[in-house]
C-alpha positions as CSV (number, residue, x, y, z in Angstrom):
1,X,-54.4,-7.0,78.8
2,X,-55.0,-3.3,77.7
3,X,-53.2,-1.3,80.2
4,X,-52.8,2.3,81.0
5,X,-50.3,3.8,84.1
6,X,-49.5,6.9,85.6
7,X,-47.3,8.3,88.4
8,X,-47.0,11.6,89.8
9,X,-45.3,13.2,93.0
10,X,-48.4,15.1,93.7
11,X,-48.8,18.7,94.8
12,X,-46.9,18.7,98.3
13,X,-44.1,16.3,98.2
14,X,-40.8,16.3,96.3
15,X,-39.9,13.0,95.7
16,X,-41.4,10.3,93.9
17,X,-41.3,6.8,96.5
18,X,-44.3,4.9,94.3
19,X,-42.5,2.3,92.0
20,X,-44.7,0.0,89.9
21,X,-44.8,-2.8,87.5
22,X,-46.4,-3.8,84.5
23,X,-46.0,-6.7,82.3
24,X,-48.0,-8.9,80.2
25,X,-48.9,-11.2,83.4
26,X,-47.9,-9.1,85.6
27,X,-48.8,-5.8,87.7
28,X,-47.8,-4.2,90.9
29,X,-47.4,-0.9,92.8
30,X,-45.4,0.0,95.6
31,X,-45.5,2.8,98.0
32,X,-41.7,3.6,99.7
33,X,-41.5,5.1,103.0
34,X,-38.2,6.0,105.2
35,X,-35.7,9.2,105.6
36,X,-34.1,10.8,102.7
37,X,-34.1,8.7,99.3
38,X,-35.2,5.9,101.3
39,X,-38.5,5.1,100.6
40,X,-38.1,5.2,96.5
41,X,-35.0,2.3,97.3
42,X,-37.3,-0.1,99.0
43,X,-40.5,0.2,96.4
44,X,-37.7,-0.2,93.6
45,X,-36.4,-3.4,95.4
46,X,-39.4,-4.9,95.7
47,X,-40.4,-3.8,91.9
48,X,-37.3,-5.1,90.8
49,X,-37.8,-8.2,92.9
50,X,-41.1,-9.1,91.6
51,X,-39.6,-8.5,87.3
52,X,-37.3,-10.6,87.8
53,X,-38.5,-13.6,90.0
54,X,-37.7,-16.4,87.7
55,X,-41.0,-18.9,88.3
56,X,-44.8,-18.5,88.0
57,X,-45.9,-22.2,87.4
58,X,-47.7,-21.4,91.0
59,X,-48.8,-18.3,91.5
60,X,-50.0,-18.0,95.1
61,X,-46.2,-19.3,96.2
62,X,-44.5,-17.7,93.5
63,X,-46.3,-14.2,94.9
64,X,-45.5,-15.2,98.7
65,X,-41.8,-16.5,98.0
66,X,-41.1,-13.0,96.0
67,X,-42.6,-10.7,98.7
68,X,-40.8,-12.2,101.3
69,X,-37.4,-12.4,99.4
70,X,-38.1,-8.3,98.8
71,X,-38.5,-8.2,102.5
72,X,-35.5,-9.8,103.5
73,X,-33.4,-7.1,100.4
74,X,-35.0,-4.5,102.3
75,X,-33.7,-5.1,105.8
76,X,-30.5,-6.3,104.2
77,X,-30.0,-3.4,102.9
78,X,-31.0,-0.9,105.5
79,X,-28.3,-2.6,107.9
80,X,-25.9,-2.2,105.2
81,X,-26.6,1.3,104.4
82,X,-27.4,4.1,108.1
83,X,-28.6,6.4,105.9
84,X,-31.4,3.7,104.5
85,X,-32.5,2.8,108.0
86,X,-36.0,2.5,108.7
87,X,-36.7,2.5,105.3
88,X,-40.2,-0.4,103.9
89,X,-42.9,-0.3,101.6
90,X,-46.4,-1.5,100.4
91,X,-46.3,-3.8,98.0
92,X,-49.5,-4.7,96.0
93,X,-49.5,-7.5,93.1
94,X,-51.8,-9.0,90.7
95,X,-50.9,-11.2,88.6
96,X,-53.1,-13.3,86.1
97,X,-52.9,-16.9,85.5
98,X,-55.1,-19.1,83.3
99,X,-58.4,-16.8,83.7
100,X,-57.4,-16.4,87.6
101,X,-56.3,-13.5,89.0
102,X,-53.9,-14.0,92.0
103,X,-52.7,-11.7,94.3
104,X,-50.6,-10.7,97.1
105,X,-50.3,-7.6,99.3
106,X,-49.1,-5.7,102.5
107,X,-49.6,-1.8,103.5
108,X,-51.9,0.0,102.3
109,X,-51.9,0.3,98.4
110,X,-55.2,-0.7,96.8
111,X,-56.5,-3.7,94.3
112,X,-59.8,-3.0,92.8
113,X,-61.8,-4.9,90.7
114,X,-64.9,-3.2,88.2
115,X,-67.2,-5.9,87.0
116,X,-70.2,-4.7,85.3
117,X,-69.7,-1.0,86.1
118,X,-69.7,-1.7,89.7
119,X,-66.3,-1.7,91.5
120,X,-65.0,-4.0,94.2
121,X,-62.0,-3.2,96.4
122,X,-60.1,-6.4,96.7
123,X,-57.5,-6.0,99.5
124,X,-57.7,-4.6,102.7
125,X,-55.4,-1.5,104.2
126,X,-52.7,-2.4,106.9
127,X,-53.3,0.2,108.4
128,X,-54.1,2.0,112.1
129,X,-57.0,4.2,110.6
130,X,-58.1,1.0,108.6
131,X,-58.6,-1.1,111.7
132,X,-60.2,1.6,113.2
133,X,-63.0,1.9,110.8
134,X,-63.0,-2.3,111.0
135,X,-63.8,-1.4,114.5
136,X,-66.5,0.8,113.7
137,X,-64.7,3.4,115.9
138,X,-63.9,6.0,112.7
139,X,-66.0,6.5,109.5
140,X,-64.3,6.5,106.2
141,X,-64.4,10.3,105.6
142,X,-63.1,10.1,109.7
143,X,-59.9,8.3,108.5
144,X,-59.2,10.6,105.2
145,X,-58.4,13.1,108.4
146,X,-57.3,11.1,110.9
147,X,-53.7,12.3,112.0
148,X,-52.7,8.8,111.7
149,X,-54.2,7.8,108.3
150,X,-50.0,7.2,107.3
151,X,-49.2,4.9,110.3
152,X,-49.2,1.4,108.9
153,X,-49.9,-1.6,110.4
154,X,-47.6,-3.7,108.1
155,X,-45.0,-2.9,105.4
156,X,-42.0,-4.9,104.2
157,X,-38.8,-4.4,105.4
158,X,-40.0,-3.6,109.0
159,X,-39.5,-7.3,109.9
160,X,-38.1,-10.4,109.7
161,X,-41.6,-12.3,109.8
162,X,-44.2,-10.4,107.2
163,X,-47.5,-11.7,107.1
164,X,-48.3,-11.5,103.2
165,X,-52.3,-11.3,102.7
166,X,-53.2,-13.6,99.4
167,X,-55.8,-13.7,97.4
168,X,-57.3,-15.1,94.2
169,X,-60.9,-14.9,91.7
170,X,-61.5,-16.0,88.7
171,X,-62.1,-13.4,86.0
172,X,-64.7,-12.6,83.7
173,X,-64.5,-10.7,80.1
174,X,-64.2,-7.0,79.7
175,X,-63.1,-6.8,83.7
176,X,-61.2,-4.4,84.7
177,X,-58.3,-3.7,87.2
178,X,-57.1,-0.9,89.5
179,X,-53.9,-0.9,91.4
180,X,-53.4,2.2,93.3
181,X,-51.2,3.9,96.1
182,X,-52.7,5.7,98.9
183,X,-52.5,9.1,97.2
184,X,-55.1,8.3,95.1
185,X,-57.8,6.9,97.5
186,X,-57.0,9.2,100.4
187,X,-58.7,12.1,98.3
188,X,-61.3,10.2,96.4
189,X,-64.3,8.0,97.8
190,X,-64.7,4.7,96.3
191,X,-67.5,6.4,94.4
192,X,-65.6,8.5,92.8
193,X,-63.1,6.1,91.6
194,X,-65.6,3.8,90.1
195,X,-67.2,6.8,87.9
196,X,-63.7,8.1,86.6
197,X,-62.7,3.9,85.6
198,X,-65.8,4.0,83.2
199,X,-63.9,5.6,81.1
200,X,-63.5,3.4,78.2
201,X,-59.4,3.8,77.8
202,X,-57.6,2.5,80.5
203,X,-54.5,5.0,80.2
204,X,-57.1,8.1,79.8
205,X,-58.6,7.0,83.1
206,X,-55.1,6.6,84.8
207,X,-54.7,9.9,83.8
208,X,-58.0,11.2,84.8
209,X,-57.8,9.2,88.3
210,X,-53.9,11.5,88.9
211,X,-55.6,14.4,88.0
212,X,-58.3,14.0,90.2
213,X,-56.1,13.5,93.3
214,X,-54.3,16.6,92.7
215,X,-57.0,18.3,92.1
216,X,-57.9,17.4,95.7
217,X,-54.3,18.8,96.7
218,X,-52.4,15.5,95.5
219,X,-50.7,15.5,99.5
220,X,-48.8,12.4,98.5
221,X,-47.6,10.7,95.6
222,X,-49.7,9.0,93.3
223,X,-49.4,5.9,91.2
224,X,-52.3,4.1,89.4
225,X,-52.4,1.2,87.2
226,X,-55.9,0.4,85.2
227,X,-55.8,-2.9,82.9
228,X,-58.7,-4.4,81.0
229,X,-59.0,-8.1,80.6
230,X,-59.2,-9.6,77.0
231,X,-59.9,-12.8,76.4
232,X,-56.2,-14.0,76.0
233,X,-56.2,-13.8,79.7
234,X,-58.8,-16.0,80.0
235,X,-56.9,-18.9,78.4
């Protein structure tokens, strides 16, 4: 893969929670959330989790075993530590496999996929706002607003039993990636994310996807990862 990344604390808040991942087989953001340092200890745990998880020979388990062992560090370590309490995060991974790309997620970080110019959002938000617009109660501009666009409907370390969605395609030549936190798409419409990632260098359109978010106001922090498949990945 040909990969570009880019994280930023955005306009509004001062500390960067978003961890992410990347690695030759490997990708993943995570979005912390919780009190004081909090949120940036549980998106490091699960980052860290997920580098050094030891087996890939199957993917799909491998992805579901890792999330839940982050889960179970997270809560582990909130007990152990007051001042971590109440502290989870999103956790969305890709992670390719013989020309498959699996995947695994929970909250409400992003995987996109842009075939042939057109882009496909993989994953779907845990979210209150997101199941409201499943609904058909609230429109997507509706939810950018919504006073409860941050209220998720899933995160790890919030309980014992995590549902873990999974996923998996097979993928084609010169596709491309994006893995995102919600700073990025709670400023910009799909549309405008699909015309910034037809910029032919995946790090310039990381870059260019950031600085379009704070150009919105960047109200959160904002991590994006962009990778291009080659055809070693197809192998």
């Amino acid at each position: 893969m040909h990969v570009g990344a880019e994280t930023h604390v955005g306009r509004i808040r001062h500390l960067n929670e978003d961890d992410y991942h990347v690695a030759p087989k490997l990708l993943a953001v995570a979005d912390g959330m919780g009190g004081h340092a909090a949120g940036e200890v549980a998106s490091r745990l699960v980052i860290s989790a997920l580098a050094d998880w030891p087996g890939w020979d199957e993917p799909a388990s491998a992805l579901r075993a890792c999330l839940l062992h982050a889960n179970d560090l997270i809560i582990r370590g909130a007990k152990a530590d007051t001042t971590q309490a109440g502290m989870g995060t999103t956790a969305t991974v890709a992670r390719i496999d013989n020309g498959k790309l699996h995947y695994a997620h929970v909250g409400d970080s992003r995987l996109y996929l842009l075939r042939h110019s057109i882009l496909k959002r993989l994953t779907h938000d845990h979210s209150v706002v997101a199941e409201l617009q499943r609904s058909g109660q609230l429109t997507e501009n509706e939810a950018r607003t919504h006073p409860q666009r941050n209220l998720l409907t899933r995160a790890l370390g919030v309980s014992g039993h995590i549902d873990i969605d999974l996923g998996e395609i097979d993928l084609a030549l010169y596709d491309r990636l994006l893995l995102c936190t919600d700073g990025l798409n709670v400023v910009l419409t799909d549309q405008e994310i699909q015309h910034i990632l037809t910029t032919p260098d995946p790090q310039k359109a990381a870059e260019q996807l950031v600085a379009a978010a704070n150009a919105r106001g960047g109200p959160d922090n904002i991590t994006v990862i962009v990778a291009d498949i080659g055809k070693e990945d197809l192998l």
